[in-house]
C-alpha positions in Angstrom: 202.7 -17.1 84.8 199.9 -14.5 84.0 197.7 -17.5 83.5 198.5 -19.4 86.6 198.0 -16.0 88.3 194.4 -15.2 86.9 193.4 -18.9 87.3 194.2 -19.0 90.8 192.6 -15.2 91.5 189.8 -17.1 90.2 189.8 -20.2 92.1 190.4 -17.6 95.5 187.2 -15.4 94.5 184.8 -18.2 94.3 186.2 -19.6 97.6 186.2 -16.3 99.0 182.5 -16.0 98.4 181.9 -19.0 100.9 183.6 -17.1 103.6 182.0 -14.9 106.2 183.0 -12.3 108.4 181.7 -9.8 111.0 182.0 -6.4 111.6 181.5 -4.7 114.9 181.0 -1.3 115.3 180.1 1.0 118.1 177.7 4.3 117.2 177.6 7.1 120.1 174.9 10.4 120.4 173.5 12.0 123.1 170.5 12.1 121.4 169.8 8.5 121.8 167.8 8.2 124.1 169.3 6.3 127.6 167.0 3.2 127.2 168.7 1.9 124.1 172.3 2.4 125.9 174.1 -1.0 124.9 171.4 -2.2 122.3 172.5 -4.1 119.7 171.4 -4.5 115.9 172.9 -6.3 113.0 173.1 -5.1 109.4 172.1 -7.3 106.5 172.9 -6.2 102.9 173.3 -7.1 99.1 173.2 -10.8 99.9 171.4 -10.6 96.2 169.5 -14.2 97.1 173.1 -15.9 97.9 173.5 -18.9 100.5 175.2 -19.5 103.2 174.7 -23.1 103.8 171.3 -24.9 103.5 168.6 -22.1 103.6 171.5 -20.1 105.1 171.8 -22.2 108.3 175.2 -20.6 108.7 174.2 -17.0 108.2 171.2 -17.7 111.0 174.0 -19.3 113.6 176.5 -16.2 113.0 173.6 -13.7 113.5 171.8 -15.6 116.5 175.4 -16.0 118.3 175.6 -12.0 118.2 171.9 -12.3 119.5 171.1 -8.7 118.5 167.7 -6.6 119.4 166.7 -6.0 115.8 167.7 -6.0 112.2 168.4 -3.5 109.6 168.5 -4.6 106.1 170.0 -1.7 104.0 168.5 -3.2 100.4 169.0 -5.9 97.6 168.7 -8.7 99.6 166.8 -10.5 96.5 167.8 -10.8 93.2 165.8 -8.5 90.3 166.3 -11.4 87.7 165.0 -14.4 89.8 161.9 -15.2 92.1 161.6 -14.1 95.6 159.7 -16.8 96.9 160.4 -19.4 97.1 164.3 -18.6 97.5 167.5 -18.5 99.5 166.7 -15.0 101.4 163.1 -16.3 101.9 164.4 -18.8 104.0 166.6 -16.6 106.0 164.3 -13.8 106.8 161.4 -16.3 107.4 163.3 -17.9 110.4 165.3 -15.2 111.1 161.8 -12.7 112.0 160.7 -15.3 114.0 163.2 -14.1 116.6 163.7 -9.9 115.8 162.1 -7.2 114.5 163.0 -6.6 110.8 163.4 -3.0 109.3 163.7 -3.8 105.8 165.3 -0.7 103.1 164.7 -1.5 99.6 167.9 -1.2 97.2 167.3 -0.9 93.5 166.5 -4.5 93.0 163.7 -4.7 95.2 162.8 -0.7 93.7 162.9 -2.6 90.0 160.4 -5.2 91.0 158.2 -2.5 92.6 158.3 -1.0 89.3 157.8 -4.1 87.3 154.8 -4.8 89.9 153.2 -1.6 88.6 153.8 -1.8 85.4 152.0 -5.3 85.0 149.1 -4.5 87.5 146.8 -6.0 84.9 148.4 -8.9 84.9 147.4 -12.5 86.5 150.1 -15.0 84.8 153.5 -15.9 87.0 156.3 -13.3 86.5 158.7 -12.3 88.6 156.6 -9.5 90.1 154.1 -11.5 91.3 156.9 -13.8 93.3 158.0 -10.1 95.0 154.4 -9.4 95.8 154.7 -13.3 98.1 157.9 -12.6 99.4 156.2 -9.9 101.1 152.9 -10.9 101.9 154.6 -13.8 103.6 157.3 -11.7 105.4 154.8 -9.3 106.1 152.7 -11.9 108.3 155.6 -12.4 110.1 156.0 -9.1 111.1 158.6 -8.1 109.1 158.4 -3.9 108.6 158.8 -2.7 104.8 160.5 0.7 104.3 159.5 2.2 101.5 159.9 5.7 101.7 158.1 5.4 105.0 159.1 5.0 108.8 158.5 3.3 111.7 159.6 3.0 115.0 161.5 0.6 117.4 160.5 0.9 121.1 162.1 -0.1 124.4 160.9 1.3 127.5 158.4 3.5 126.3 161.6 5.4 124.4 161.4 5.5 120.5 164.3 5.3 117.5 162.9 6.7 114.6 163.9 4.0 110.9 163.4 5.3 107.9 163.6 3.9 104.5 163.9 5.7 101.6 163.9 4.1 97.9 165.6 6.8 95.6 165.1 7.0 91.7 166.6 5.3 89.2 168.3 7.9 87.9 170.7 7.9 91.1 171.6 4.3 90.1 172.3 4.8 86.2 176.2 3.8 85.4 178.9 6.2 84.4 177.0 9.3 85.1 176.0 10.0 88.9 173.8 13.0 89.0 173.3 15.2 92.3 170.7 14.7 94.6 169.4 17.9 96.6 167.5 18.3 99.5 164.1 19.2 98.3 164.4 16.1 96.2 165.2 13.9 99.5 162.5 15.9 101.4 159.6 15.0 98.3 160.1 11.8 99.3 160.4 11.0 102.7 159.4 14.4 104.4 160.9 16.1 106.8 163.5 15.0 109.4 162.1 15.3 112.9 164.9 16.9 114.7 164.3 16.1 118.2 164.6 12.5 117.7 167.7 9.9 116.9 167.0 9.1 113.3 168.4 6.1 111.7 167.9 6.7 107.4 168.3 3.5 105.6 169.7 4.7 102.3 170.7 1.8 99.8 173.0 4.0 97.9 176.1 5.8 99.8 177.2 8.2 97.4 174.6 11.3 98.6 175.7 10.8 101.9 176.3 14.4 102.2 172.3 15.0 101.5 171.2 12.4 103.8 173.5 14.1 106.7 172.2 18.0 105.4 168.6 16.1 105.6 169.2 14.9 109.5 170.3 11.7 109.7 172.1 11.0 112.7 173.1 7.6 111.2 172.9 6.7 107.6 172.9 2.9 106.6 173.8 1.9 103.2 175.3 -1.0 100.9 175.4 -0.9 97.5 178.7 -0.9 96.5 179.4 -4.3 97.5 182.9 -3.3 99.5 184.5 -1.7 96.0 184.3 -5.2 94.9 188.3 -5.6 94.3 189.9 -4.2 97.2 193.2 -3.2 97.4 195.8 -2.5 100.9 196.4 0.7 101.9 194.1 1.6 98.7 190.4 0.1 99.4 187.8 -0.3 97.1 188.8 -0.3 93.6 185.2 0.0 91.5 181.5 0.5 92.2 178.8 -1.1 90.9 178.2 2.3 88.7 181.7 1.9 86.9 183.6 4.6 89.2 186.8 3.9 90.6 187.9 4.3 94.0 184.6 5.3 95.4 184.8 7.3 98.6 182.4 5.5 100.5 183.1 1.5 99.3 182.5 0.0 103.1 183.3 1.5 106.7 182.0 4.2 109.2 182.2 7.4 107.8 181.4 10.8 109.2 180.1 14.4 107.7 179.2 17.5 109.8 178.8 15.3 113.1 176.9 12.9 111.6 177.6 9.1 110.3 177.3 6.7 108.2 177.7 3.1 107.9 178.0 1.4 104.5 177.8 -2.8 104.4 180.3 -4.4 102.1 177.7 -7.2 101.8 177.2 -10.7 102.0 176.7 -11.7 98.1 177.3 -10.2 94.5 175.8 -11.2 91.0 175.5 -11.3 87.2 179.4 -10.5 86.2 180.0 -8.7 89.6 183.0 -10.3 91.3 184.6 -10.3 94.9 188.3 -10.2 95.5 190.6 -9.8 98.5 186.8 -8.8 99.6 184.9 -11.4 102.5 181.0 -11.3 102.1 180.4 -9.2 105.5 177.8 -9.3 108.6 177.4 -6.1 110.4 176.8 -5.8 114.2 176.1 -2.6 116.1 176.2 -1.5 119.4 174.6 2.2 120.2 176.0 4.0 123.1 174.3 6.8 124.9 177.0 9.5 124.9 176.8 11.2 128.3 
């Protein structure tokens, strides 16, 4: 019986991963200014170079059937161990920024490449560095923003939102031990937070949500944690990618001090990472001027 059970949780987990769902949720401030009342954004995260479909026709039907204004991806989108271009995501950003603006966080794959990009400056043969450095020179011809550790801005109506993106060290990703992240650190990074504007922070990693609220982030995006991975009723996620169980911010809305946070379960996994009782998840968004 226990391994019927195990042979059919397996069988579930790999269809599972072929399923998608969508998320709404609905963000209010009265610091948002009026002309982005009703607008509408979807959330991409984690899809970690996964497919839905041929060049992930399906993912580009779901998304253009919620026809949002823009798009937030909150990181790791690609895959640190394979190439960037040409790939899976490639193909869905590429036709997917030919109809909206793309904000674009890094997680700590696209941080490694960066690193791996630096590291091997000198160097002129193929590696998978050099596939990142397409990926963006491509996307980046098509308009789509880069975030890292910098901000931009998305403007209707002469009114701005103000998107950040900030890439975190390593250090904050390390497994087992999860050191604290203070402000000053957050602050040497990405400056600081203009208070008289709404400020969306694209931060990969959920866990210093608590900083990125203390910092001024009237909404905090994040992935990461791909939902918990397992997840249980009535319990939630069971384990994060950093080998912690029960993480406190595994996938939802959360709030801190008047401030929120929403945190993608994602649309893919990788390497031994699995998915269970967990549906790869699209994120929609509807902002709401609170009167």
């Amino acid at each position: 019986m226990i391994v019927i059970i195990i042979i059919i949780l397996i069988i579930w987990t790999l269809i599972e991963q072929k399923l998608l769902m969508t998320t709404k949720y609905s963000v209010s401030s009265n610091k948002l200014p009026k002309a982005f009342d009703g607008s509408t954004y979807v959330i991409l995260a984690d899809l970690h170079n996964y497919k839905f479909g041929k060049k992930n026709k399906r993912l580009v039907k779901r998304i253009n059937a919620l026809a949002p204004d823009f798009i937030i991806i909150a990181g790791d989108m690609i895959n640190k161990s394979k190439s960037c271009y040409p790939s899976n995501v490639f193909d869905l950003l590429e036709a997917l920024a030919r109809k909206y603006p793309i904000y674009y966080g890094y997680g700590n794959h696209e941080q490694r490449l960066e690193q791996l990009l630096q590291e091997n400056s000198q160097q002129t043969t193929e590696d998978l560095s050099s596939t990142w450095v397409e990926f963006k020179d491509l996307l980046q011809k098509l308009k789509v923003i880069f975030l890292d550790n910098e901000s931009s801005y998305y403007i209707k109506n002469n009114e701005k939102l103000r998107i950040t993106g900030v890439s975190i060290g390593k250090q904050y990703f390390e497994r087992n031990k999860i050191p604290s992240m203070d402000m000053k650190y957050l602050e040497s990074l990405i400056g600081k937070c203009p208070m008289d504007q709404f400020q969306i922070l694209i931060a990969h990693n959920p866990v210093f949500f608590e900083t990125y609220a203390g910092w001024g982030a009237d909404l905090t995006i994040s992935g990461h944690l791909h939902g918990g991975m397992v997840r249980l009723p009535g319990v939630g996620g069971v384990i994060s990618p950093q080998v912690k169980l029960f993480p406190k911010y595994y996938g939802g809305n959360y709030s801190e001090h008047g401030r929120e946070m929403l945190v993608s379960r994602g649309l893919g996994s990788h390497s031994y990472m699995p998915r269970l009782f967990n549906i790869p998840e699209l994120v929609f968004v509807t902002m709401k001027y609170k009167r």
